[in-house]
C-alpha positions in Angstrom: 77.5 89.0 145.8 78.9 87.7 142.5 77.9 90.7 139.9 75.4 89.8 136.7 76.5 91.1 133.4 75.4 88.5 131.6 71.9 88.5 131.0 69.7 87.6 128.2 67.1 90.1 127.8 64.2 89.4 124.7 64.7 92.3 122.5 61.2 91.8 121.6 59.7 92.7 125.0 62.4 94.3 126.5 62.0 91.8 129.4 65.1 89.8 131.1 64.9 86.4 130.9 68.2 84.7 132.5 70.9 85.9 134.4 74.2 84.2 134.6 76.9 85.2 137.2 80.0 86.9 136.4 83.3 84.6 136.6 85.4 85.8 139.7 88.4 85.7 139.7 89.0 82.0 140.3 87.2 81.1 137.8 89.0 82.9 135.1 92.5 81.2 136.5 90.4 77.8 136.4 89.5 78.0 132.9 93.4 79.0 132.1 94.9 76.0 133.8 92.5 73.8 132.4 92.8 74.9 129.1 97.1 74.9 129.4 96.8 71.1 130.8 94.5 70.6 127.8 97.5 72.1 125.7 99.1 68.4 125.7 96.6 66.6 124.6 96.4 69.6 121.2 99.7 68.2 121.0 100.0 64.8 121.5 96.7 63.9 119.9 96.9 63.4 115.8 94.7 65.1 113.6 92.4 62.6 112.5 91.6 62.0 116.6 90.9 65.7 116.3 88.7 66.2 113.2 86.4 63.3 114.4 85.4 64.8 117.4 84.9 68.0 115.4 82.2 65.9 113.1 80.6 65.0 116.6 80.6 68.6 117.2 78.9 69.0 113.7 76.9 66.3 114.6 75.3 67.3 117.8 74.9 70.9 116.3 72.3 68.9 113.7 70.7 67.3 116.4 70.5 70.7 118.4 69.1 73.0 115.9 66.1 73.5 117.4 66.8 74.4 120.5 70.1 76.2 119.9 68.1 78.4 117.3 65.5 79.4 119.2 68.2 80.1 122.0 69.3 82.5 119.6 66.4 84.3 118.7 65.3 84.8 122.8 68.8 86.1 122.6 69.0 89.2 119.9 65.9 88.8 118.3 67.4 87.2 115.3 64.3 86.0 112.5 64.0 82.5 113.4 64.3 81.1 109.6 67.9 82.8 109.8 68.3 81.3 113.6 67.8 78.3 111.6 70.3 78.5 108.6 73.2 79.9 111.1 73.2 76.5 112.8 73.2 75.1 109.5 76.2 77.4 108.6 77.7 75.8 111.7 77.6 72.3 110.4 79.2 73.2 107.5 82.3 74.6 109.2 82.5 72.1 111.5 82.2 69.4 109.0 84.4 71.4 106.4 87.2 71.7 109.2 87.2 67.6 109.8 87.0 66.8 105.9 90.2 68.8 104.9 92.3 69.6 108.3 94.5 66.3 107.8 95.3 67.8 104.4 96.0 71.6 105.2 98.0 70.6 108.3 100.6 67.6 106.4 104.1 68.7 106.3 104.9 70.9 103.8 108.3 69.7 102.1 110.8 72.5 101.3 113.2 72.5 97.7 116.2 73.4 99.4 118.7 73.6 95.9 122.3 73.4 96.2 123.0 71.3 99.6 122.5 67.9 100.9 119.3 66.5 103.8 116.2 67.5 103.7 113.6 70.5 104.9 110.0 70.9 105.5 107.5 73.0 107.4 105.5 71.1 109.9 102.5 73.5 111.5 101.8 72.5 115.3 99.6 74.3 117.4 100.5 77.6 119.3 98.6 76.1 122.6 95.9 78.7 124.6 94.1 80.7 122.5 91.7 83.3 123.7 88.1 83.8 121.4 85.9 87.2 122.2 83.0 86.9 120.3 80.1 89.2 119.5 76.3 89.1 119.5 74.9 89.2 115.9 75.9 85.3 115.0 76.3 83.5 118.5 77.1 80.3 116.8 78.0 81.0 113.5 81.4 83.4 115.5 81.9 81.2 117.4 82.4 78.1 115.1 84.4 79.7 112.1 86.7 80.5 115.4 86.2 77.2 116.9 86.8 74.5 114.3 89.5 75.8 112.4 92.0 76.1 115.8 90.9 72.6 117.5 91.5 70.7 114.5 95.4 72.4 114.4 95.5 71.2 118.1 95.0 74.3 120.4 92.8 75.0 123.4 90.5 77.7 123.5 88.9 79.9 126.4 85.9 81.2 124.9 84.6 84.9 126.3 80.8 85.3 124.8 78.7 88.5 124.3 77.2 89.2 127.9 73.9 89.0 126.0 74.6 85.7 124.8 75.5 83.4 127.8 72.6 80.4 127.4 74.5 80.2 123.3 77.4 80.3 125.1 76.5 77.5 127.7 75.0 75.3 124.8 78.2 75.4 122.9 80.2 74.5 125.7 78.0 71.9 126.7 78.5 70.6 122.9 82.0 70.3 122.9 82.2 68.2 126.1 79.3 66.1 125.0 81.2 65.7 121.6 84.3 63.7 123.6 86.4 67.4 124.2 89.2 66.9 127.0 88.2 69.3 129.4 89.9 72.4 129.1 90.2 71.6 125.2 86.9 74.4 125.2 86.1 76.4 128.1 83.4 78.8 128.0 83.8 81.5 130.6 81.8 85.2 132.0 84.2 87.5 132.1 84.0 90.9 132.7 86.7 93.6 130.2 89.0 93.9 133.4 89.4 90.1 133.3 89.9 89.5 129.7 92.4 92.1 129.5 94.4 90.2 132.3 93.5 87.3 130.5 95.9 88.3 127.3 98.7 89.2 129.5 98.6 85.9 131.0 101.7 83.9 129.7 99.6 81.0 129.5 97.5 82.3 126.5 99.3 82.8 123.2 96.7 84.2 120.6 93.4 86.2 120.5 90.9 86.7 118.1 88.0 89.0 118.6 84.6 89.7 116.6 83.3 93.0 117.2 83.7 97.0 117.3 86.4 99.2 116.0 86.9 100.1 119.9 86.9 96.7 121.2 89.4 95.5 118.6 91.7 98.7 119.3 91.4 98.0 123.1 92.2 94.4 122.4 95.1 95.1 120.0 96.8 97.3 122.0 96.8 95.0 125.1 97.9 92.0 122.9 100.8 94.2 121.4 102.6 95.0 125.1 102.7 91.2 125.5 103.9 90.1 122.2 100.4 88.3 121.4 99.0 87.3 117.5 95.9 88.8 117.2 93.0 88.3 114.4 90.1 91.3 114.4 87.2 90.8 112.4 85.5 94.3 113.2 83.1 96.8 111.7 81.8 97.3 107.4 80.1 99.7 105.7 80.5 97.3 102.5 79.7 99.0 99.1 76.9 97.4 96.8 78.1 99.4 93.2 75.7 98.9 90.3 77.5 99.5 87.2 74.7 97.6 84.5 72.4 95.2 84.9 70.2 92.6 82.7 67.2 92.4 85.1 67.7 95.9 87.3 64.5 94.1 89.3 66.5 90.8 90.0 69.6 93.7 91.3 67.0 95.6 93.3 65.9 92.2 95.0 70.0 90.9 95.2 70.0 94.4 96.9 67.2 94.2 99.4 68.7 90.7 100.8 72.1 92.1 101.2 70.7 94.8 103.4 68.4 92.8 105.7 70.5 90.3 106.2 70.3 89.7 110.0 67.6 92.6 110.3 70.8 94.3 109.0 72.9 93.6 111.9 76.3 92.4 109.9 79.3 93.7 109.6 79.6 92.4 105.7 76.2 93.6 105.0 75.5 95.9 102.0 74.9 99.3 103.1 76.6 101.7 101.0 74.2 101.5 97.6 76.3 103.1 94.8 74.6 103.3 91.3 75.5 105.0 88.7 73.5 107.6 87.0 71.3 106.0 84.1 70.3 103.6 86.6 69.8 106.4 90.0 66.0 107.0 89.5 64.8 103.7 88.8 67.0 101.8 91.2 65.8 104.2 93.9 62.3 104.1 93.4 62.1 100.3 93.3 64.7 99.7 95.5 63.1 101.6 97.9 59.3 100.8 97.4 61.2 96.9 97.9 63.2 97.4 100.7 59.9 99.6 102.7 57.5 96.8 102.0 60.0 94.0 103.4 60.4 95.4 106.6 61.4 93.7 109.2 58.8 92.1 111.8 62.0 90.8 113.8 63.5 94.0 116.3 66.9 94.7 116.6 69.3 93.2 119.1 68.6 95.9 121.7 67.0 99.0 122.7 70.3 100.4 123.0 70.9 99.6 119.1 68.0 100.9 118.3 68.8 104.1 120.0 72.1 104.0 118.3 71.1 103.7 115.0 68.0 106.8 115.2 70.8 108.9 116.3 72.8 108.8 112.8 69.6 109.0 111.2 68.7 112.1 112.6 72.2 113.5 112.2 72.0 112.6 108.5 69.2 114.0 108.0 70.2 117.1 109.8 72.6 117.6 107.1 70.5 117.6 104.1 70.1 113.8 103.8 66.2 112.4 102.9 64.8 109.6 104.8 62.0 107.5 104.0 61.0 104.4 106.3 58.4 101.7 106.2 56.6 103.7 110.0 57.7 104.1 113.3 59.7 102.6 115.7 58.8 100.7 118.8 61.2 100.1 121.5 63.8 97.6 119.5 61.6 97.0 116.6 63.1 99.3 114.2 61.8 100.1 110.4 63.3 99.6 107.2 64.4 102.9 106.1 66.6 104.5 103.0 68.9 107.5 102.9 69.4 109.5 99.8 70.8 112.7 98.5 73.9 111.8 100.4 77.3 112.5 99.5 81.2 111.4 100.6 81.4 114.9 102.6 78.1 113.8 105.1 79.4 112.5 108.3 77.1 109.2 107.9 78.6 108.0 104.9 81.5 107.4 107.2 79.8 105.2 109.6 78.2 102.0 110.1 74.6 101.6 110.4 73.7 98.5 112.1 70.0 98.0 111.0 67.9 97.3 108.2 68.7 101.4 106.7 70.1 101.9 103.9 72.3 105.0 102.4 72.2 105.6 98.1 74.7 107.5 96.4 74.4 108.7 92.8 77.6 107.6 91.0 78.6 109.8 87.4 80.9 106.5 85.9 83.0 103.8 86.8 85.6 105.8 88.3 83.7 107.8 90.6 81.6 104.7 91.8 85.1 103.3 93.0 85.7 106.5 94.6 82.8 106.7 97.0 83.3 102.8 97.6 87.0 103.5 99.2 85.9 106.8 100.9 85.0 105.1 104.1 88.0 103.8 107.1 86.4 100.2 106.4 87.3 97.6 103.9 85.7 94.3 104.6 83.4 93.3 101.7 81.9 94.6 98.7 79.3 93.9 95.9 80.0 94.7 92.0 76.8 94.4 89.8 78.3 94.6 86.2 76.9 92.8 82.5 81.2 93.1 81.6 83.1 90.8 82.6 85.8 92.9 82.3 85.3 95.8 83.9 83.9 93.3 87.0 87.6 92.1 87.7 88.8 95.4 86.9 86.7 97.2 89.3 87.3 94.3 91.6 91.5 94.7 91.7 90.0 98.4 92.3 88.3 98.4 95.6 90.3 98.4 99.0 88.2 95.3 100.5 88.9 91.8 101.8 85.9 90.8 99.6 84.6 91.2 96.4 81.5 89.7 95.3 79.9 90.0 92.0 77.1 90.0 90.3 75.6 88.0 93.8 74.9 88.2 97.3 74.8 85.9 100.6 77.3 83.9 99.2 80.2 83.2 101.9 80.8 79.3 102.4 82.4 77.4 104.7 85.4 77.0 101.7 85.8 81.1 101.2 88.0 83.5 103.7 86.5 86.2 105.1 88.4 89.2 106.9 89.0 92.5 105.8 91.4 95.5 105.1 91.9 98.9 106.9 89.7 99.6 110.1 87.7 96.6 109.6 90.7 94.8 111.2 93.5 92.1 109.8 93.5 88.4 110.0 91.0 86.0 107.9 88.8 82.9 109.2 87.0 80.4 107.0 89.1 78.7 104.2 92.5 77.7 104.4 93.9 80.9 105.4 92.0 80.1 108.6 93.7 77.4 109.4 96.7 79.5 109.3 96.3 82.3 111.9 97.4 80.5 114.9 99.8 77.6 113.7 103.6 77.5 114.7 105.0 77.2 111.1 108.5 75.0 112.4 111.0 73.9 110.1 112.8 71.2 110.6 116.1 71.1 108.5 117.9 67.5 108.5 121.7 67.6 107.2 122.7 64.4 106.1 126.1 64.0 107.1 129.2 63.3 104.6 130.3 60.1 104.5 133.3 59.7 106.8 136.6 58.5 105.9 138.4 55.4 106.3 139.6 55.0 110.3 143.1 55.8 111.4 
């Protein structure tokens, strides 16, 4: 009997809804060989043929909100408003991809100086490329992955989060009903044992995987033994440093969004509050009072999450730290909580709390604010509330993220890359830069030849 890990189970009631079976073996090979023969059409096929499927894709993702939101709030128990703006998000990309790939991709001529001919970069596609995605934003992941790397020309085998498989299905379903070549996007259930044989295969040439520090390690080092490009997007504990304010109540509301974004299941969500000290007391009383009233009525992705996260709570608060919380938790319906009289030397400031809790640290100045923001083995984003301009860029050049945002909050685009620095893994996606993760760069270097003599 063909084994069943993926299964979408309503974090709400703990009940499974769907199973999908495992791919076997044969499967995995069959998405491979289909997405290689697709390979020649990524490169025989001209961008404009390309990006007008991909406004299709945008297309049918308009057409589809409903039901591919609701899909993923059965999933992981996202808020359904949100469910709703992620497919938005979606269109975006898609359409943001087809308006400006021709552009990005043109040749690139080259001033070659002293010598005669000509030079330019030309970026083709790589071929296979491999997409891992994660839970937290089933279709958002999967299309800043997606649209970027058909409009270059590759194929992609798509591997979904095993609680994810109907988002996973839709999506496929999409991209043949959006005029795809087969193979161009193939969704497939593998199991861990299979995707690792998966990057080995000579047939894929890239990977790029959304999700924990352990998965991207495991991932890395198997990409590495067989000479494959790799983009991580992994884990954040982003800093959100208040330095001054105008309106500390507009802040305290900027900072309360940042946190429950997703029920606070984001890897670029604010959860490191750092304020300096004329501000502490106030910021933590309404902050707090804020953040406790807005709890979430949405659970968390999981039981298992939910287990995960009252573990580091406990520990924190085993070492001197003081929790408050909006009441008590149900199964995967977790409170709103925050975290004070923490320091840099509490084992919890060096974590990432998935959930709608949030840790505040008392900050003496400038200097020591930046401090506690780069004590942590992530760097993905950041927040900088400032009323100087100055001291915003300054502080900005300061932090070790791939981020900075200031003075606002929820405010990636389509247009803006995102990725990040130290453990929170390499690579970007969104923007131009990713466009540029999985492109042969080739030049081409013509020589014109002298002009030959008279014959003799």
């Amino acid at each position: 009997m063909t084994e069943r890990l993926y299964t979408v189970t309503d974090p709400a009631t703990g009940q499974v809804v769907a199973t999908y079976p495992t791919a076997a073996d044969a499967d995995v090979q069959a998405a491979l060989t289909a997405a290689a023969k697709a390979a020649t059409w990524g490169r025989t096929s001209t961008v404009t043929d390309r990006t007008a499927l991909l406004r299709r894709v945008a297309d049918l993702h308009r057409e589809r909100r409903a039901e591919l939101a609701a899909t993923i709030v059965r999933e992981m128990g996202k808020p359904a408003d949100e469910a709703d703006a992620e497919i938005d998000f979606c269109v975006d990309i898609y359409t943001y991809y087809a308006d400006n790939a021709e552009r990005f991709l043109a040749d690139e001529p080259i001033d070659i100086g002293i010598g005669q001919g000509s030079a330019l970069l030309r970026r083709t596609p790589v071929g296979v490329l491999l997409g891992i995605m994660p839970w937290n934003f089933p279709a958002y992941q999967v299309a800043r992955f997606a649209a970027p790397n058909l409009a270059v020309g590759n194929t992609i085998v798509l591997k979904h989060a095993p609680q994810c498989p109907a988002s996973a299905a839709a999506l496929e379903q999409i991209f043949l009903d959006a005029g795809f070549p087969a193979g161009a996007y193939v969704n497939v259930y593998a199991t861990n044992d299979q995707v690792a044989d998966m990057i080995a295969d000579p047939r894929v040439q890239g990977v790029s995987l959304t999700g924990s520090e352990r998965a991207g390690s495991a991932v890395a080092e198997i990409a590495g033994r067989h000479l494959k490009k790799v983009v991580l997007e992994l884990g954040g504990s982003d800093p959100f440093i208040v330095l001054s304010t105008h309106d500390l109540d507009d802040t305290v509301d900027k900072a309360v969004a940042a946190r429950l974004d997703n029920t606070g299941q984001a890897c670029n969500a604010a959860k490191r509050f750092i304020i300096t000290e004329p501000l502490y007391d106030e910021f933590v009383t309404r902050f707090t009072h804020r953040l406790l009233s807005r709890s979430p009525g949405s659970p968390l992705s999981s039981q298992t999450a939910a287990d995960t996260l009252a573990r580091q709570i406990d520990t924190a608060v085993s070492q001197g730290a003081v929790y408050r919380s909006a009441g008590q938790r149900n199964g995967a319906y977790f409170p709103a909580g925050v975290l004070t009289g923490i320091t840099t030397d509490h084992d919890i400031a060096h974590r990432e709390l998935f959930g709608p809790v949030a840790m505040v640290f008392a900050a003496t100045d400038e200097d020591h604010a930046v401090q506690i923001a780069n004590d942590t083995p992530y760097g993905l984003g950041s927040y900088v509330f400032t009323t100087d301009p100055a001291q915003a860029q300054r502080v900005a050049d300061r932090i070790d993220a791939g981020m900075v945002f200031i003075n606002g909050v929820l405010a990636e685009s389509a247009e803006l890359p995102f990725g990040g620095v130290k453990r929170s893994g390499f690579g970007r996606e969104l923007g131009r830069p990713g466009i540029e993760e999985f492109v042969n760069k080739k030049l081409i270097r013509t020589i014109t030849p002298a002009p030959s003599g008279p014959d003799r």
